[in-house]
C-alpha positions in Angstrom: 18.9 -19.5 -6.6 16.7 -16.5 -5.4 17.9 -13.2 -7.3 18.2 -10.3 -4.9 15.5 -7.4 -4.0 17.2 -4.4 -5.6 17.3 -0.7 -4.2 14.1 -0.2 -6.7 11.9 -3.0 -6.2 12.1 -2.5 -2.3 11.4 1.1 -2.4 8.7 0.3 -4.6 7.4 -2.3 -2.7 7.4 0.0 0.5 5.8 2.5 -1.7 2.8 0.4 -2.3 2.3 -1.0 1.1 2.2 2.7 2.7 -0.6 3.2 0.1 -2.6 0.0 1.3 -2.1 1.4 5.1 -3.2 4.8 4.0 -6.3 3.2 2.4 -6.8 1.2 4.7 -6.7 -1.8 3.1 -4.3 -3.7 5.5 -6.9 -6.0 7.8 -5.4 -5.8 11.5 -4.2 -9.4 11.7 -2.0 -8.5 8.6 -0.4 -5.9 10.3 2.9 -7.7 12.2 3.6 -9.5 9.1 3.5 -6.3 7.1 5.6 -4.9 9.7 8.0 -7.4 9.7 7.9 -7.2 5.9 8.5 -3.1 6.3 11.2 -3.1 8.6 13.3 -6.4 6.2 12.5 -3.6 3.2 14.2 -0.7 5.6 17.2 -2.5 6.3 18.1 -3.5 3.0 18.1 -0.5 1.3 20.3 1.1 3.8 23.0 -1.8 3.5 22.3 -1.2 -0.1 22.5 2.4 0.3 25.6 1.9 2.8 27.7 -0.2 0.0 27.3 1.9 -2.1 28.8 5.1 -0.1 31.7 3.0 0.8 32.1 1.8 -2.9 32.2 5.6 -4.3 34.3 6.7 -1.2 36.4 4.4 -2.0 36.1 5.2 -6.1 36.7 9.4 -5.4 40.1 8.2 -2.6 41.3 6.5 -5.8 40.9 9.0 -8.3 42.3 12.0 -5.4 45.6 9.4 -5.4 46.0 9.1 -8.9 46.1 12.9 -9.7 48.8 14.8 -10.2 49.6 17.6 -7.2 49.4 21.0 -7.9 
């Protein structure tokens, strides 16, 4: 079973292949697959990013709930 790309290693990832296009070290017949690659990287960490909103949302609605009024 594959382990999943965390937040880190994606941002990382994305991190390093912006320095390869900045040095120009990305030949041109690499490009759509690096693109490709890019725009899978993008999308996970904002359903990562997304979770995790709805996850502390959710966390800060339970602890408003549980207080006591004033």
């Amino acid at each position: 079973m594959k382990k999943q790309m965390t937040y880190g290693e994606a941002l990382a990832e994305m991190e390093e292949i912006l320095k390869k296009i900045e040095n120009q070290e990305l030949d041109v017949d690499d490009l759509s697959k690096t693109v490709d690659r890019v725009s899978y990287l993008l999308k996970l960490c904002k359903d990562k990013l997304r979770k995790t909103e709805t996850e502390v949302e959710k966390i800060l609605n339970e602890m408003n709930e549980k207080s006591p009024s004033e």
